[in-house]
C-alpha positions as a Markdown table, in Angstrom:
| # | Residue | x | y | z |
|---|---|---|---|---|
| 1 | Unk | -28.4 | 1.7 | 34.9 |
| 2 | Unk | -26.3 | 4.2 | 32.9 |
| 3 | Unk | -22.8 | 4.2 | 32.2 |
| 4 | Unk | -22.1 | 6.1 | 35.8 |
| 5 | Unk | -23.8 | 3.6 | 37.7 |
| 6 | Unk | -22.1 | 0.7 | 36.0 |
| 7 | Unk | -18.7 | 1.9 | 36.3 |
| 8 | Unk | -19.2 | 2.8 | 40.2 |
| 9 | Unk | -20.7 | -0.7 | 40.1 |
| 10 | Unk | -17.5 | -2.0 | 38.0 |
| 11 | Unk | -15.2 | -0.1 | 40.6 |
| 12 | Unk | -16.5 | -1.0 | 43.9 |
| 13 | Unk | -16.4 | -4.9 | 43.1 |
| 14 | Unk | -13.6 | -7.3 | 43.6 |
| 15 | Unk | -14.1 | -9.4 | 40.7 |
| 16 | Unk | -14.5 | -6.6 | 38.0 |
| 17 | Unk | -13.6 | -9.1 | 35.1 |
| 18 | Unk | -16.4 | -10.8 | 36.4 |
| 19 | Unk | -19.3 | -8.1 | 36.1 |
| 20 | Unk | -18.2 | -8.0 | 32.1 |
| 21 | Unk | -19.1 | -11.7 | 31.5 |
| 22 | Unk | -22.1 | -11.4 | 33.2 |
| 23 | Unk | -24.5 | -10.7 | 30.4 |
| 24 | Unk | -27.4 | -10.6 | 32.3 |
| 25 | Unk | -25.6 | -7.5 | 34.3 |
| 26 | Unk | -24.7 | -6.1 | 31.2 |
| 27 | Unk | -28.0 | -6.3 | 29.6 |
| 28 | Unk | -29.4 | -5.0 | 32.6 |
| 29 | Unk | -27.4 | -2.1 | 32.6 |
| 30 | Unk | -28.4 | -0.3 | 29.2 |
| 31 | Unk | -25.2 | 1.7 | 28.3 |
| 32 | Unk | -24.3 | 2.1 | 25.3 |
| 33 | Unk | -22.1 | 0.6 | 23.0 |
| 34 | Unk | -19.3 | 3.2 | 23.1 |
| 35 | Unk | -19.8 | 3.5 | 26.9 |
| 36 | Unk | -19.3 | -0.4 | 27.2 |
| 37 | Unk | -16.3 | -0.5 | 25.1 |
| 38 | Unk | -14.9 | 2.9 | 27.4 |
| 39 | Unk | -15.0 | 1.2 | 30.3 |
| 40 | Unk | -13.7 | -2.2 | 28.7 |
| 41 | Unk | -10.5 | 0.0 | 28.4 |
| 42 | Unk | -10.4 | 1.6 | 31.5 |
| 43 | Unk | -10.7 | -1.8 | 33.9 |
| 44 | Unk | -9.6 | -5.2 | 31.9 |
| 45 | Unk | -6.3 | -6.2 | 31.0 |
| 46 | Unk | -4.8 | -7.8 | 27.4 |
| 47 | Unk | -6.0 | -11.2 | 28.5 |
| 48 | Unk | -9.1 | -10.5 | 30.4 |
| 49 | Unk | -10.3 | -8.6 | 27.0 |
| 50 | Unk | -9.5 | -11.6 | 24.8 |
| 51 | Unk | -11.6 | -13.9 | 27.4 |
| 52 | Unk | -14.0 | -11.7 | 27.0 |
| 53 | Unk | -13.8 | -12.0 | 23.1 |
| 54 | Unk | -14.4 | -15.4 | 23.3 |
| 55 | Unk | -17.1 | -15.8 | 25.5 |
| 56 | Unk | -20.6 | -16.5 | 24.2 |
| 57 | Unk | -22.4 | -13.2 | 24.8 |
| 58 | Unk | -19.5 | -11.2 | 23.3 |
| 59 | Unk | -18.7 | -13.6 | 20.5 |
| 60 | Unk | -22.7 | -13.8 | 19.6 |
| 61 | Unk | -23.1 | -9.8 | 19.6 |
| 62 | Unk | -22.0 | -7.6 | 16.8 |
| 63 | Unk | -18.3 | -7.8 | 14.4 |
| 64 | Unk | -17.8 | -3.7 | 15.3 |
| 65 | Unk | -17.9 | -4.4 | 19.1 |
| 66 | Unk | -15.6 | -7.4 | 18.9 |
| 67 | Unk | -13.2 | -5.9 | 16.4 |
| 68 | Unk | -12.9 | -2.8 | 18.9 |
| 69 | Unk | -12.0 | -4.7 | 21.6 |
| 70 | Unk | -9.3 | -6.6 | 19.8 |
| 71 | Unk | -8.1 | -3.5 | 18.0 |
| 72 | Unk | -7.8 | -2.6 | 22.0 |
| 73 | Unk | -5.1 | -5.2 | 22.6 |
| 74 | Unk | -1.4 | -3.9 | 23.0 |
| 75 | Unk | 0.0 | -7.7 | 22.7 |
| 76 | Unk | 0.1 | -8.6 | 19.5 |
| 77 | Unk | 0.6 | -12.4 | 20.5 |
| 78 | Unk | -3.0 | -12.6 | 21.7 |
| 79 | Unk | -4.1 | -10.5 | 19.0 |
| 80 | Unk | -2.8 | -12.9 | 16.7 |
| 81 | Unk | -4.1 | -16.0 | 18.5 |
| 82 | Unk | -8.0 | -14.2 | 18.5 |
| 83 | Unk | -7.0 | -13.1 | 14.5 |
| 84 | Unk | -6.3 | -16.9 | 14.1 |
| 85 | Unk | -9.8 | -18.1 | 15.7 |
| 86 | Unk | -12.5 | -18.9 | 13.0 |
| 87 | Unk | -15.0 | -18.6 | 15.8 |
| 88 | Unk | -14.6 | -15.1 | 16.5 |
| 89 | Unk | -13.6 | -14.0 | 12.7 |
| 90 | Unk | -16.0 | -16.0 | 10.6 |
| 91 | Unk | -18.5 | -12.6 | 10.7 |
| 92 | Unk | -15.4 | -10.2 | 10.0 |
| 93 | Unk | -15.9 | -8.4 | 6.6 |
| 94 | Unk | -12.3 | -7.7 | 4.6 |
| 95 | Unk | -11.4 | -4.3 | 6.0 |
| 96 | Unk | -12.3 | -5.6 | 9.5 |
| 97 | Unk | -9.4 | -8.3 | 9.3 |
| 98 | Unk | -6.9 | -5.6 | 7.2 |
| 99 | Unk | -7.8 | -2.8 | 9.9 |
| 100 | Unk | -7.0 | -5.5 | 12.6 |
| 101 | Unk | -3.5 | -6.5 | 10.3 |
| 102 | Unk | -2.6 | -3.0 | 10.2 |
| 103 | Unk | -2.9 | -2.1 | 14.4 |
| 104 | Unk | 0.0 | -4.9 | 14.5 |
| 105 | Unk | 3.4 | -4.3 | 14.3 |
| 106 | Unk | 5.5 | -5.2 | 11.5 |
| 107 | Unk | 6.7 | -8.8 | 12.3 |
| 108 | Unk | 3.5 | -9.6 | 13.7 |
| 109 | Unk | 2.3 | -8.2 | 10.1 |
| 110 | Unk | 4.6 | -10.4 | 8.4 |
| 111 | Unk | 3.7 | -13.7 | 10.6 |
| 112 | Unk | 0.2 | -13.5 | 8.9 |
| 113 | Unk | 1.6 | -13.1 | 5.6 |
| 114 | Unk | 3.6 | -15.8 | 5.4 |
| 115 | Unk | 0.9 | -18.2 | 7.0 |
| 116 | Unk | -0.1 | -20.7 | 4.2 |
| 117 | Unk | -3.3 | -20.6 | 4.8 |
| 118 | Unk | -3.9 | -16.9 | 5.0 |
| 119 | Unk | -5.6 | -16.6 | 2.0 |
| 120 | Unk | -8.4 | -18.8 | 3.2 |
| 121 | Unk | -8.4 | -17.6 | 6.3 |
| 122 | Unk | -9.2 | -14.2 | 5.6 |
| 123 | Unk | -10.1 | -13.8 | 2.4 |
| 124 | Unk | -8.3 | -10.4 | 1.7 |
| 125 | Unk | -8.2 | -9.1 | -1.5 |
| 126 | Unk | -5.3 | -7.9 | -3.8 |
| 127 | Unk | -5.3 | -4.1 | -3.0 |
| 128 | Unk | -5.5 | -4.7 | 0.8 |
| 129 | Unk | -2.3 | -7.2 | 1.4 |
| 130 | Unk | -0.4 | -5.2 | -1.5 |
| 131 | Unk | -1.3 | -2.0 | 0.6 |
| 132 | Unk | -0.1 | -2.9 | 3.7 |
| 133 | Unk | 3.4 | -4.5 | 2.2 |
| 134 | Unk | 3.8 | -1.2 | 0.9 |
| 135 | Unk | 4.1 | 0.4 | 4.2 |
| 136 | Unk | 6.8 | -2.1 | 4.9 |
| 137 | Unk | 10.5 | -1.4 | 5.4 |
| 138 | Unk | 12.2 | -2.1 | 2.3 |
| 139 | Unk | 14.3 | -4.8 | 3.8 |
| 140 | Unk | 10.4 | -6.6 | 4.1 |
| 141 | Unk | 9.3 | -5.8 | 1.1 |
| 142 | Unk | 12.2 | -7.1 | -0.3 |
| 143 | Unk | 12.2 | -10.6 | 1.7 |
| 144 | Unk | 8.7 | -10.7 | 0.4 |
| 145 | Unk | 9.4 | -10.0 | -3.1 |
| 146 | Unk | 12.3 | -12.0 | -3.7 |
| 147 | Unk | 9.8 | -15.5 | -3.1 |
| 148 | Unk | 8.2 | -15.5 | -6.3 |
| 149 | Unk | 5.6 | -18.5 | -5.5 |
| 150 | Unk | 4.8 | -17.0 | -2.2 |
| 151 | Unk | 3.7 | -13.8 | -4.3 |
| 152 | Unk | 1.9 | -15.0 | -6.7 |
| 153 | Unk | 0.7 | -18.5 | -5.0 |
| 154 | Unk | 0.0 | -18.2 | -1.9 |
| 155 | Unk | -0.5 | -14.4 | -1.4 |
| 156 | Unk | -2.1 | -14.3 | -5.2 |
| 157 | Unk | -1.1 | -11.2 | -6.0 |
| 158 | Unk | -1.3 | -10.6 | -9.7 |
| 159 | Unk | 1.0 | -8.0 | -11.5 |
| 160 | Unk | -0.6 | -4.7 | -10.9 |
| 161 | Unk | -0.4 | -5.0 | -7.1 |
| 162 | Unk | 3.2 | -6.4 | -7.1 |
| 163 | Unk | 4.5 | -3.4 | -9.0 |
| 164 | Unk | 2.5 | -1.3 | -6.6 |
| 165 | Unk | 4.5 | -2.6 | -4.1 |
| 166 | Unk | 8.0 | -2.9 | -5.9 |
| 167 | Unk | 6.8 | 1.3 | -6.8 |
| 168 | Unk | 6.9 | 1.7 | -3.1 |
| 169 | Unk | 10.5 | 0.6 | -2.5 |
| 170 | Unk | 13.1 | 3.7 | -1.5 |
| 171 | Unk | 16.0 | 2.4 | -3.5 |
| 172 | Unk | 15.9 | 2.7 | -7.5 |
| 173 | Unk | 18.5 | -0.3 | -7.5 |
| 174 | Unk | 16.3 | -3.1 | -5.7 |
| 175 | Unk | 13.5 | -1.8 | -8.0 |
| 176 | Unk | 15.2 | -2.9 | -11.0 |
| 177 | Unk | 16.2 | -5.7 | -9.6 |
| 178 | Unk | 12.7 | -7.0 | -8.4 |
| 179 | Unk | 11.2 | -5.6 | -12.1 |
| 180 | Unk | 13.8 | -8.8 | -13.4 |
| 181 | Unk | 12.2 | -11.2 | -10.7 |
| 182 | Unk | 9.0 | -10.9 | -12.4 |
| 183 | Unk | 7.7 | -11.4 | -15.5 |
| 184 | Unk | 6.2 | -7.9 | -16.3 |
| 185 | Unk | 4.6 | -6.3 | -19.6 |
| 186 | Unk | 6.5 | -3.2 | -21.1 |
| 187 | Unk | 3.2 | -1.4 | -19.5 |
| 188 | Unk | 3.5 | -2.5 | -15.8 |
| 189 | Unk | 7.3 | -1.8 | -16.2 |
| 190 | Unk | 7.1 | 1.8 | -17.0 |
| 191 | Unk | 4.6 | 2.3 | -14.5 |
| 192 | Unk | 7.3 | 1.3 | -12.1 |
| 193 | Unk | 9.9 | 3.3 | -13.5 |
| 194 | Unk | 7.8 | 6.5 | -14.1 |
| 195 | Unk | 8.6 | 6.1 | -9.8 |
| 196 | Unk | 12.1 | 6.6 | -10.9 |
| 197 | Unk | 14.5 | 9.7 | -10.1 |
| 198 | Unk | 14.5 | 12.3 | -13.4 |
| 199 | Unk | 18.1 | 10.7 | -14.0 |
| 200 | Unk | 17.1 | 7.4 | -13.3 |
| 201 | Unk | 14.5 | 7.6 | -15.6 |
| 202 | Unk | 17.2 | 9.3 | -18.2 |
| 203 | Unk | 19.1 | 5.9 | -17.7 |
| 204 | Unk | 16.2 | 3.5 | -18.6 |
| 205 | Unk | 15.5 | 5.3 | -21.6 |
| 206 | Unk | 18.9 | 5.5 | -23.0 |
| 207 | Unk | 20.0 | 2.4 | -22.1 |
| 208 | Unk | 16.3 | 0.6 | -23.2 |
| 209 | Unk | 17.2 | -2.8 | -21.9 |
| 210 | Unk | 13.4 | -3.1 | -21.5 |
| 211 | Unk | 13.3 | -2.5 | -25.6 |
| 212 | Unk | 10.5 | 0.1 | -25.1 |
| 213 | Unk | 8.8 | 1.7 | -27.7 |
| 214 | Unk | 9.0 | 5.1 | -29.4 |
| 215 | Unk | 6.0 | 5.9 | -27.6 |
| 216 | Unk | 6.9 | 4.0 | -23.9 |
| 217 | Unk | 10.3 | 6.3 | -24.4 |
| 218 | Unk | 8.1 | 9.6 | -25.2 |
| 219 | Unk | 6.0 | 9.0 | -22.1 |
| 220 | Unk | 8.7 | 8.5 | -19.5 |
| 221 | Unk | 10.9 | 11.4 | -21.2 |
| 222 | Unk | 7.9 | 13.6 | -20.8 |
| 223 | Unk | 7.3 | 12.7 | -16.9 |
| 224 | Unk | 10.4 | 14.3 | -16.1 |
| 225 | Unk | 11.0 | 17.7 | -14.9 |
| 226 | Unk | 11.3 | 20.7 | -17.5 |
| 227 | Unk | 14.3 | 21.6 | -17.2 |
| 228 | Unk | 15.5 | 18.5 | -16.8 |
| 229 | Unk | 14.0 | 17.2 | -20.0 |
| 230 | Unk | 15.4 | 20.5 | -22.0 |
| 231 | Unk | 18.9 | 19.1 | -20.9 |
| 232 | Unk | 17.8 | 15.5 | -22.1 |
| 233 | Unk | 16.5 | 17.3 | -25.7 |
| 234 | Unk | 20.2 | 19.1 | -25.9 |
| 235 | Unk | 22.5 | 16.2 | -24.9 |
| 236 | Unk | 20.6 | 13.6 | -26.5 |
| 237 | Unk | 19.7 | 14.4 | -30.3 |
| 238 | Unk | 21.4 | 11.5 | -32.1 |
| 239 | Unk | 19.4 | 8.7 | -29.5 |
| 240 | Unk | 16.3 | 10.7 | -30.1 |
| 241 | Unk | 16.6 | 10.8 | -34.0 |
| 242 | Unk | 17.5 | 7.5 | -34.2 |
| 243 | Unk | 14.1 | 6.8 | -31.8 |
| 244 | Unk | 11.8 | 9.4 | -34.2 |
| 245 | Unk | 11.2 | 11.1 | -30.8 |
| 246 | Unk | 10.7 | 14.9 | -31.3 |
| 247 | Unk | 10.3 | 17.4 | -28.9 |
| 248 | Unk | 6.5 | 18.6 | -30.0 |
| 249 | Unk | 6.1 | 14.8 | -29.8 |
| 250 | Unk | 7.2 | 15.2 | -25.8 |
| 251 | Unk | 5.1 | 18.4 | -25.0 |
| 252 | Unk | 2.0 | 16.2 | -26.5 |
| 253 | Unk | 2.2 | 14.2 | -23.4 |
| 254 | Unk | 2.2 | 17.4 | -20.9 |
| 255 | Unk | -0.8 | 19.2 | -19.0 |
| 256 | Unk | -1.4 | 22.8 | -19.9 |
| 257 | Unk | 1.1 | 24.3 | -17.1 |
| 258 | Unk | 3.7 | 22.0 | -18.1 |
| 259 | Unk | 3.3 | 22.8 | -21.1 |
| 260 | Unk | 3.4 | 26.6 | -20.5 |
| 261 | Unk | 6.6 | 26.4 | -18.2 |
| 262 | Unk | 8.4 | 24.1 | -21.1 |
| 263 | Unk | 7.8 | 26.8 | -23.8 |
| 264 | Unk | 9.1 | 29.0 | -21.5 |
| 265 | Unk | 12.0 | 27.5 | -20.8 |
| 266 | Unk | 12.6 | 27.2 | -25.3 |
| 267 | Unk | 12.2 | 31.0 | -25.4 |
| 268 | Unk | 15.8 | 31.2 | -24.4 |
| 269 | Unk | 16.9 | 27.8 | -26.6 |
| 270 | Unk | 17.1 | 26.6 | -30.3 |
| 271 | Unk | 14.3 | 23.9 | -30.1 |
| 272 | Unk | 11.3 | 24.6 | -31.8 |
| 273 | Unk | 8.1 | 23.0 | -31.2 |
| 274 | Unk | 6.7 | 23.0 | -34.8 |
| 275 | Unk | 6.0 | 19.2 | -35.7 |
| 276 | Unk | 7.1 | 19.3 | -39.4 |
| 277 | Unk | 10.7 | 20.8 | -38.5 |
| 278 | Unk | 11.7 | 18.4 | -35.4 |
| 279 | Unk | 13.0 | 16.2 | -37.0 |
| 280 | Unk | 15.0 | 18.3 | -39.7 |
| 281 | Unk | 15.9 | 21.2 | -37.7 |
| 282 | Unk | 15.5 | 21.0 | -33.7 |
| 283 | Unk | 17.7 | 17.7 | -33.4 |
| 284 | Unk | 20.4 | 17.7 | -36.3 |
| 285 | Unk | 21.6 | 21.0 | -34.9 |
């Protein structure tokens, strides 16, 4: 019986839900896996899919064909409940469950999160909870961020993927504000604010609450745009002598076309790029 036969078979009855939990019907009639999954779409409902996830002959057959179905499921309330079952997730691999997370919506997304148990239950690494808070709203991000223990306790996120997600954040403000919440290294901080606006970044730097290094200051300076950096060189001499930062120092830190376009942009200026007269010439003019 191929899939034509089984569908006209699947039509003309008056129990169609019925026909799918048959699995001696369905063994019988040798379609194939895509074929089986088409015509679970085409005829059964939200809840007559679930049923069908749970029964014996679905449950017993292979992770891809149950993970389809679910995936299939526009209600994310019995999607949840199914996600939820150890029965019919215990053969799931990781990026079954996170594929499953990520056909939710948002709050159904952030229901699983905040479960206690989620970490056992699904056994999702690092990268794959801190990339789908990233594609949060910030309001989200931010409810998440702000709970410390649940972070780092019961989501056990460890630095690297909370700044990935404080990196993702829209507003410059609450990104500062979460870098505080947490206790960072000078490293991980600069990562986040390399994510910064060219004046942000300007800020940071001049202001070095974070009590960054000659070299952290360098390498953020340098991130910025050409022209904007030629600015920071001109308005900023004193706080860059004081530092011992020197434009050559900056360029070190470009790629080759950066590089090019910054020299360009010094054909028209003072600033020289020869190390030994930074410091005595380029900045104490």
């Amino acid at each position: 019986m191929g899939k034509q036969s089984f569908k006209k078979l699947v039509e003309t009855s008056d129990d169609k839900f019925s026909i799918f939990m048959d699995k001696n019907t369905l063994a019988e009639s040798n379609i194939s896996v895509a074929d089986f999954l088409d015509l679970i779409n085409i005829f059964l409902d939200d809840e007559q899919k679930a049923l069908l996830v749970e029964s014996e002959h679905i449950n017993n057959s292979s992770s891809y064909i149950k993970t389809s179905i679910i995936s299939s499921i526009s209600d994310d309330t019995i999607k949840l409940g199914l996600l939820s079952n150890s029965n019919i997730t215990s053969d799931f691999e990781n990026w079954h469950i996170k594929d499953l997370i990520e056909s939710l919506n948002e709050n159904s997304k952030m229901q699983i999160l905040l479960d206690s148990n989620f970490i056992d239950k699904y056994k999702m690494e690092g990268y794959e909870i801190s990339d789908i808070i990233s594609r949060f709203t910030d309001e989200n991000k931010l409810y998440l961020l702000s709970n410390r223990s649940l972070i780092e306790e019961q989501l056990q996120l460890k630095d690297f993927k909370i700044a990935t997600i404080i990196s993702s954040l829209q507003n410059e403000e609450s990104k500062l504000n979460m870098i505080d919440n947490y206790s960072f290294s000078k490293y991980i901080i600069k990562d986040i604010i390399n994510t910064f606006s060219d004046d942000s970044i300007k800020n940071v730097v001049l202001e070095n609450k974070y009590d960054f290094n000659n070299y952290d200051m360098t390498s953020l300076i340098s991130s910025m745009d050409v022209n904007f950096i030629s600015d920071f060189i001109s308005e900023n001499k004193e706080f860059l002598l004081q530092n011992d930062i020197s434009p050559y120092n900056i360029v070190n830190y470009f790629d080759t076309e950066k590089q090019l376009n910054f020299m360009e942009k010094l054909e028209d200026s003072s600033l020289s790029l020869r190390r030994k007269e930074t410091n005595s010439s380029d900045l104490q003019h």
